[in-house]
N, C-alpha and C positions, 0 to 999 in steps of 0.2 A: 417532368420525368416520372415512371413509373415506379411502383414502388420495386426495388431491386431483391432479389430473391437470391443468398449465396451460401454456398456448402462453408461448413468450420472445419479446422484442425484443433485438437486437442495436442496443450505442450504443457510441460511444466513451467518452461519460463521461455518468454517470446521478447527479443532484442532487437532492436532497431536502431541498424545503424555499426557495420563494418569498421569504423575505425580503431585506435589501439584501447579506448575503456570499455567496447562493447564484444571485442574478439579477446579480452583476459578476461572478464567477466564469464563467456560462453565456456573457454579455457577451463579457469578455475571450477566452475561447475562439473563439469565432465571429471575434474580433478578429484574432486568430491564425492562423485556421486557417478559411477561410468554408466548408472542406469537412467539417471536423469533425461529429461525428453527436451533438450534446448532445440530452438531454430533461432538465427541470425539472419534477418532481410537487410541487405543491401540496397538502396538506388542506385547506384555506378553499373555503369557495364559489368562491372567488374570489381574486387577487392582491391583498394586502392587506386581508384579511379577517380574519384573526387577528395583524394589527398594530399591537400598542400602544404606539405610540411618539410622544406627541405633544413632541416633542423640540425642541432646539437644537444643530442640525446643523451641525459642523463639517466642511468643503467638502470637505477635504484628498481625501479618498477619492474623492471623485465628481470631485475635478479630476483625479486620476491615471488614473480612469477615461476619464472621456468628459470631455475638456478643452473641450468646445465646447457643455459643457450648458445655459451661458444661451439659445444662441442656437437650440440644440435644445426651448429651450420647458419645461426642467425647474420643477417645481413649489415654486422655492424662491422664495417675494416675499415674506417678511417679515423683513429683516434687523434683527439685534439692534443697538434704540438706548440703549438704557441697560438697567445690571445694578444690581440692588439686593440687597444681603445683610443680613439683618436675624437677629436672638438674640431668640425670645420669650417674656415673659413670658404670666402667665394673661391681663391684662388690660393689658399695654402690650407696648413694642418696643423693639430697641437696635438703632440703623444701625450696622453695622461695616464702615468704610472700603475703599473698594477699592485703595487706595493700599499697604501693606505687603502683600496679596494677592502670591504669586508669577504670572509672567508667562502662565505658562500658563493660568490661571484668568481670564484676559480672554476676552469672548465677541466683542469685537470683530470684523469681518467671517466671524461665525457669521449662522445665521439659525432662525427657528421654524418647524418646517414640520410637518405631516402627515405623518408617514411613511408610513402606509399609501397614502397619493397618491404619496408618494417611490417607492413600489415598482408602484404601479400603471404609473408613468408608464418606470423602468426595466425593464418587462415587455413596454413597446413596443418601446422600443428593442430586445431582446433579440429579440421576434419577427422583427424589421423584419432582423435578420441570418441568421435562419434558425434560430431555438431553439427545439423543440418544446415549449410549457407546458399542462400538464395539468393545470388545479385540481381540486378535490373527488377527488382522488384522495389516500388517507391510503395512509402506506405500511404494511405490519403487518408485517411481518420481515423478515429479510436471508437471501441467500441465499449459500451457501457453495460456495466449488471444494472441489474434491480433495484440494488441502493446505492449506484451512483456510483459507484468505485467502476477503474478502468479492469478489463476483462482481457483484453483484446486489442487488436487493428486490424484495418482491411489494407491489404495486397494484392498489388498486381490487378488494378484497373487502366484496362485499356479502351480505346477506340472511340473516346466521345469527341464529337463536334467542337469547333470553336468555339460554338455557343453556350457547348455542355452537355447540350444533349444527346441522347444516345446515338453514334454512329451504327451505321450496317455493320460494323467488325465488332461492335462494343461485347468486351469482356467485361462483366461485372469482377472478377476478383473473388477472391477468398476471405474470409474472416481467420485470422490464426490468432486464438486463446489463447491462455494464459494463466497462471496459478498467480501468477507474478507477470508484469509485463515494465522491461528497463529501456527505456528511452537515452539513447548515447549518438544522439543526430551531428551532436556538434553545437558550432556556436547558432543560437537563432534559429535550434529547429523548430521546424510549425508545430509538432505535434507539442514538445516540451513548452513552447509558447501556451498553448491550448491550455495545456496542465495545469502552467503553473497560475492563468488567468482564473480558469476552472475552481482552485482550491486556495487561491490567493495567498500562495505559495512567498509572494515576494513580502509580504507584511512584517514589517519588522524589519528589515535589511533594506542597504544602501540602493539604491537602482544600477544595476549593472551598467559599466562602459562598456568601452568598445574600442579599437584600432582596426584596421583596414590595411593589412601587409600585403605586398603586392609581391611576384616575384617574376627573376628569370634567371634560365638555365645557358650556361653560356659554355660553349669550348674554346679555349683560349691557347693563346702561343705556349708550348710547354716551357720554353726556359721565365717564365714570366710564374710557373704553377708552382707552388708552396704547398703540395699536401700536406692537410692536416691544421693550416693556420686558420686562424677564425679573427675577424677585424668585428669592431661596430661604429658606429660614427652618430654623434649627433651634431646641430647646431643648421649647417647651409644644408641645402637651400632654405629651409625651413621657417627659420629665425623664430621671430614672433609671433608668428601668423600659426602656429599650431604646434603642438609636441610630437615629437615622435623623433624616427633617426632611420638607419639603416643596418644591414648588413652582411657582411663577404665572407662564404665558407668554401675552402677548398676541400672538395672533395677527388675521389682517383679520378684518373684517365683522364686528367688536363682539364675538367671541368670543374664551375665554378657556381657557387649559388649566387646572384645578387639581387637582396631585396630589401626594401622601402615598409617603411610601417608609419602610417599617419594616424596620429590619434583623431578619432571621432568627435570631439567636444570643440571644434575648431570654430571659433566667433562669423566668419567673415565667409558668407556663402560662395563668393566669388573665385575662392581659394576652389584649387584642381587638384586632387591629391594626386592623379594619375601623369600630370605632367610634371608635378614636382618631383615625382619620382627620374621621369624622364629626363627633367634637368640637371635633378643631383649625380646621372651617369656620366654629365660631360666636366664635373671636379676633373683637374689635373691626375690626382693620385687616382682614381676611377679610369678614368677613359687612360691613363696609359697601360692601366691594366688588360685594360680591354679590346685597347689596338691589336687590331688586326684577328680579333676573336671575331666569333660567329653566335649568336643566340640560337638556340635550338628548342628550348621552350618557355610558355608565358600563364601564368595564374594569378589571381586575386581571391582573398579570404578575409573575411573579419576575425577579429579576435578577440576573446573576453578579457577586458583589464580591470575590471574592478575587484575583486579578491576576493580576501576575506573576508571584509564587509559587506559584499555583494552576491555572496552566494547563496540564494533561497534557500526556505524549506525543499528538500531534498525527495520527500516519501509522499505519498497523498495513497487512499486507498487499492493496492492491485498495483503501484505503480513506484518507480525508482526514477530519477534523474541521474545520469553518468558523464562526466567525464566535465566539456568543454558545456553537455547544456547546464549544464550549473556554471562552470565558469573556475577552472583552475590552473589559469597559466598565475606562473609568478613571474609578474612585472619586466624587473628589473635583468633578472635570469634569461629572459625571455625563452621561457621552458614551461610544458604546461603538460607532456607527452606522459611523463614520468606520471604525475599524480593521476592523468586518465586513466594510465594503469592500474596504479595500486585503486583505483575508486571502483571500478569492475571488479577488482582481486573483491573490496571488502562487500560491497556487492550481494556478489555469488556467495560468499559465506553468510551473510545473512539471512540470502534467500534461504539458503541448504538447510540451515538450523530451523528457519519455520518452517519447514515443509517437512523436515524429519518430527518436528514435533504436531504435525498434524495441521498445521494450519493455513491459510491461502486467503489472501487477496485482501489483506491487510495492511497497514504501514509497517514497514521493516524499518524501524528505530533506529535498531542495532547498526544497523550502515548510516544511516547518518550519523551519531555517533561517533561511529571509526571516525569518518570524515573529519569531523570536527575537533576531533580530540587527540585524533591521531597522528600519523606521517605526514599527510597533505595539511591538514588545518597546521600545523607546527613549521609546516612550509610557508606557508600564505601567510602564517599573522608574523612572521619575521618582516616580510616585507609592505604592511597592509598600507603603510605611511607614505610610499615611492610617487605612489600615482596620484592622490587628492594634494599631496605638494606640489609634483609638478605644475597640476592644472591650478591651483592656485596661485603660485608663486614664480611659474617657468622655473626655465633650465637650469640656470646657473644655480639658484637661491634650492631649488630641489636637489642637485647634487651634492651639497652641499648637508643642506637637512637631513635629504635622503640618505644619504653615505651616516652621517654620526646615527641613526637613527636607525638603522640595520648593524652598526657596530654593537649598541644597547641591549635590543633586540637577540642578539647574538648569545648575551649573557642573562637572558629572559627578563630584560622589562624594555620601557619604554617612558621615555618624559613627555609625549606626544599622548600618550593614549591609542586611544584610536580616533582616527580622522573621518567626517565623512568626505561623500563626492559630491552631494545635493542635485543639482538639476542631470536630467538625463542628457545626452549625445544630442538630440533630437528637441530639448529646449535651450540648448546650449548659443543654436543657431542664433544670430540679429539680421535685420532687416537689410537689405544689400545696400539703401541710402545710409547708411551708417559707414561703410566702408569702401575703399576703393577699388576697384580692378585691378585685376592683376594681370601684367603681360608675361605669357610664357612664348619664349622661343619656340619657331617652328621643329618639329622632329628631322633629322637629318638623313635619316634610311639607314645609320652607318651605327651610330651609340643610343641614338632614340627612334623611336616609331610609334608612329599614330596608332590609336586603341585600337583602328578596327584590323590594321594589320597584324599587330601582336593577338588579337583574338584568335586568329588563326594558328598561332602556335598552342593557345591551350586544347586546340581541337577538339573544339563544344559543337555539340549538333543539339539540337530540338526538332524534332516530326513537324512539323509547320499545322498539320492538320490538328492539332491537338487544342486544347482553350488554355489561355495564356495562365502562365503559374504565376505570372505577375498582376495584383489585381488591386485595381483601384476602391476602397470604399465607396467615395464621389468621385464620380467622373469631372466634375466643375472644379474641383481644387486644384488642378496643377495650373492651368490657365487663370482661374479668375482668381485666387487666393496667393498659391506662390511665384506665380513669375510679378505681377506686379510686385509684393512686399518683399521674396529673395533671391528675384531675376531666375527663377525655378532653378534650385541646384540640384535636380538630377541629371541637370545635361552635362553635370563636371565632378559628381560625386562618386557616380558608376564607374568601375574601371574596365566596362567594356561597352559603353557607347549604347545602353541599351536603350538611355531615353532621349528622346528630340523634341524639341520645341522648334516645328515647322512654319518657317513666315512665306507668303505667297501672298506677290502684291494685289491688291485687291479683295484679302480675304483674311478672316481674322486666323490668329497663331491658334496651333491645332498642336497635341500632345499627341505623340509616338512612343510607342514601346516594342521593340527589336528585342521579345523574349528570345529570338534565338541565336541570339547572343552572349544571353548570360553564363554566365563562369560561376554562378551561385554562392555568392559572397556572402549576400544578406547585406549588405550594404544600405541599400534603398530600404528595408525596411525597418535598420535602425536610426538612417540618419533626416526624413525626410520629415522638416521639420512639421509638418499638419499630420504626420501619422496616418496618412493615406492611403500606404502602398502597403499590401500585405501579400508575403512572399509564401508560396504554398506548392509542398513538392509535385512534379512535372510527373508524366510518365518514365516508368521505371526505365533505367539506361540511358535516357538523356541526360546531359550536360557538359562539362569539361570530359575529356579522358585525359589526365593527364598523365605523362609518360615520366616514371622515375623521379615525379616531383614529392 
């Protein structure tokens, strides 16, 4: 390729990435400063396009933000009225009380919202101050100064070849500077990967986990709808074979969120997180919920579960990590919206204070810091024990630990310490001669469906002409390395069928990749056990749209 030749924009701070830590982040700034020069690039078609969060939002963050968002119209109406926790068996249930529960695990004045609405409607606000948002712009690299500090990204390249090389349409893109530049991709984004490889950001901290939630949006029989209830379940299908659980939010108009979170650290390659899903739908207590409902939409996302212990260095020169690419869901909560927020709120004030004081493209301290010491790190290290128990100890032995040990916690200490989690998601894997197959029932059309039909409900496109976002290191490894040693688990790992291991008699097995099928999970690039597959954003506007998820 030739060398590419493209115009800059000059900003005072450049964000990537729409979701809720990089739209209060933009927020806050303008809050601060209404002369400030922010721009917010999206890849979604749209604000809220690649947001799968149909969640139980804790306020904290939006009230530090914008303390006056009821009356501003925010899209939060369905407050939590009752929590249910239930342990399952194949074919019954166990209620486990909410009463020994430590405090923080009340969802009381929480609520169920759509987060892709949460962010659609924090995109106004953000306009309405003077935030320039650019959707369907994907970012594809960062751009560097002189001394190595980030400066920059380039946006909004279009038109290259399968190959890569320049198409007859090829847009080069833009460069948009930066005084500051905050990366708020989510979980696994490429550029925050980049960074945090770049400045060896993770040194000293645990190796981030990972879970893999899957979801769907269902409209169901009204006399059957509970606005307002929130269930979770662990134990079937699941069992031993990996941690994780589920879970059912009723939100208005008869619909219903139900989804499936399988932790990433699962032994046994053979294991299908996407049919385990599909099977935990046909529980008794589930499928009679669901009789006679309709699914109307389908998504899959990973999720950061490592915590406190696993949150990198935060800052590296010119540059900020926010929200989930650091990693702040808490666990147990299974809430991680809130701290995005306040992580963009501290952020922005960090930026504002170096830049009123004259300064640019430095490490802002001062926000990791907050992080650390503040709201979110006081979040996270309550719970930092939940997850390197489980995966240690499983289910039972961890609710058990876990619970006394967030009750301690509670009253700031801990007899535990801090825990680590030692091998990544991705050496967690064993060799598929180690363990058995596993048979999943066929989908039924009716409470289950085969991946590549529910792909069609998260209404993912890819340009076909474009070069695959999906990309292998060695092309030799998924054939000669992982199907013999772990019968290649990407053919069961992806929850949209994106890869195939093709057999045709007379000819050796041949590796497929159906990019245009991904739902952009990140999946494949945390779990595959040879580190082969490296996921890197697509052209702007492609992937899921998802609708209200």
């Amino acid at each position: 390729m030739t060398d590419v030749t493209r115009e800059a924009m000059e900003y005072d701070v450049v964000i990537v990435g729409a979701g809720p830590a990089g739209l209060s982040a933009a927020i806050r700034l303008k809050q601060l400063d209404p002369d400030c020069a922010v721009v917010l690039l999206e890849k979604g078609s749209e604000v809220g396009a690649h947001i799968l969060s149909g969640a139980v939002l804790d306020p904290s963050g939006l009230d530090a933000l914008i303390p006056d968002w009821k009356a501003k119209g925010a899209p939060l109406n369905t407050p939590v009225k009752e929590d249910n926790f239930y342990m399952l068996g194949e074919g019954g249930k166990i209620r486990v009380p909410n009463f020994p529960m430590p405090p923080l695990m009340n969802n009381h004045g929480n609520y169920i919202v759509s987060m892709g609405n949460v962010c659609r409607w924090m995109a106004e606000q953000a306009e309405e101050l003077g935030v320039e948002i650019f959707p369907g712009m994907s970012c594809s690299e960062l751009v560097y100064d002189e001394n190595g500090g980030v400066k920059g990204v380039v946006a909004g390249e279009f038109g290259k070849n399968p190959d890569g090389t320049e198409g007859p349409n090829y847009e080069p893109g833009m460069e948009l500077h930066g005084k500051y530049v905050f990366l708020s991709e989510g979980v696994r984004g490429s550029l925050a990967k980049e960074v945090i490889a770049k400045y060896d950001l993770s040194k000293g901290h645990e190796p981030q986990k990972f879970g893999l939630g899957m979801k769907e949006i269902w409209e169901i029989d009204p006399d059957k709808h509970r606005e307002g209830t929130v269930t979770h379940t662990m134990g079937w299908p699941l069992g031993k074979n990996a941690g994780g659980g589920s879970f059912i939010y009723h939100l208005e108009n008869n619909q219903v969120y139900v989804g499936f979170v399988v932790h990433l650290n699962y032994k046994n390659p053979h294991l299908f997180p996407y049919m385990e899903f599909q099977r935990f739908k046909h529980h008794p207590m589930v499928a009679d919920l669901l009789k006679g409902g309709k699914r109307v939409a389908y998504g899959a996302r990973a999720i950061s579960e490592g915590g406190y212990q696993s949150m990198p260095k935060m800052v590296a020169p010119g540059v900020a990590l926010l929200g989930c690419s650091v990693g702040m869901v808490n666990v147990p909560r299974i809430k991680g919206n809130h701290n995005a927020m306040l992580s963009g709120k501290a952020a922005a004030e960090a930026a504002h204070a170096a830049l009123a004081a004259g300064r640019t493209s430095d490490e802002l301290s001062d926000y990791e810091a907050e992080v650390r010491g503040g709201a979110i790190g006081k979040d996270l290290k309550k719970v930092r024990n939940v997850k390197p128990l489980w995966s240690k100890f499983g289910l039972l032995t961890s609710l058990g630990l876990g619970g006394f040990d967030m009750w301690t916690n509670t009253f700031g200490f801990s007899l535990l310490g801090t825990l680590r989690h030692g091998k990544t998601d991705a050496a967690a894997t064993e060799p598929a001669a180690k363990h058995k197959p596993i048979d999943y029932p066929k989908p039924d059309g009716k409470l289950s469906f085969d991946r590549l039909t529910n792909v069609a409900f998260s209404f993912t496109n890819h340009e076909e002409s474009q070069p695959a976002h999906l990309q292998l290191k060695d092309e030799s490894v998924p054939i000669g390395v992982n199907l013999p040693t772990y019968d290649e688990p990407a053919q069961r790992y992806c929850p949209a069928g994106v890869y195939e291991v093709v057999r045709e008699e007379g000819k050796d097995p041949r590796f497929v990749i159906n990019f245009q099928n991904c739902v952009h999970c990140k999946t494949c690039d945390i779990k595959d056990p040879s580190q082969n597959i490296n996921w890197v954003t697509p052209q702007g506007g492609d992937g899921p749209n998802y609708p209200n998820m």
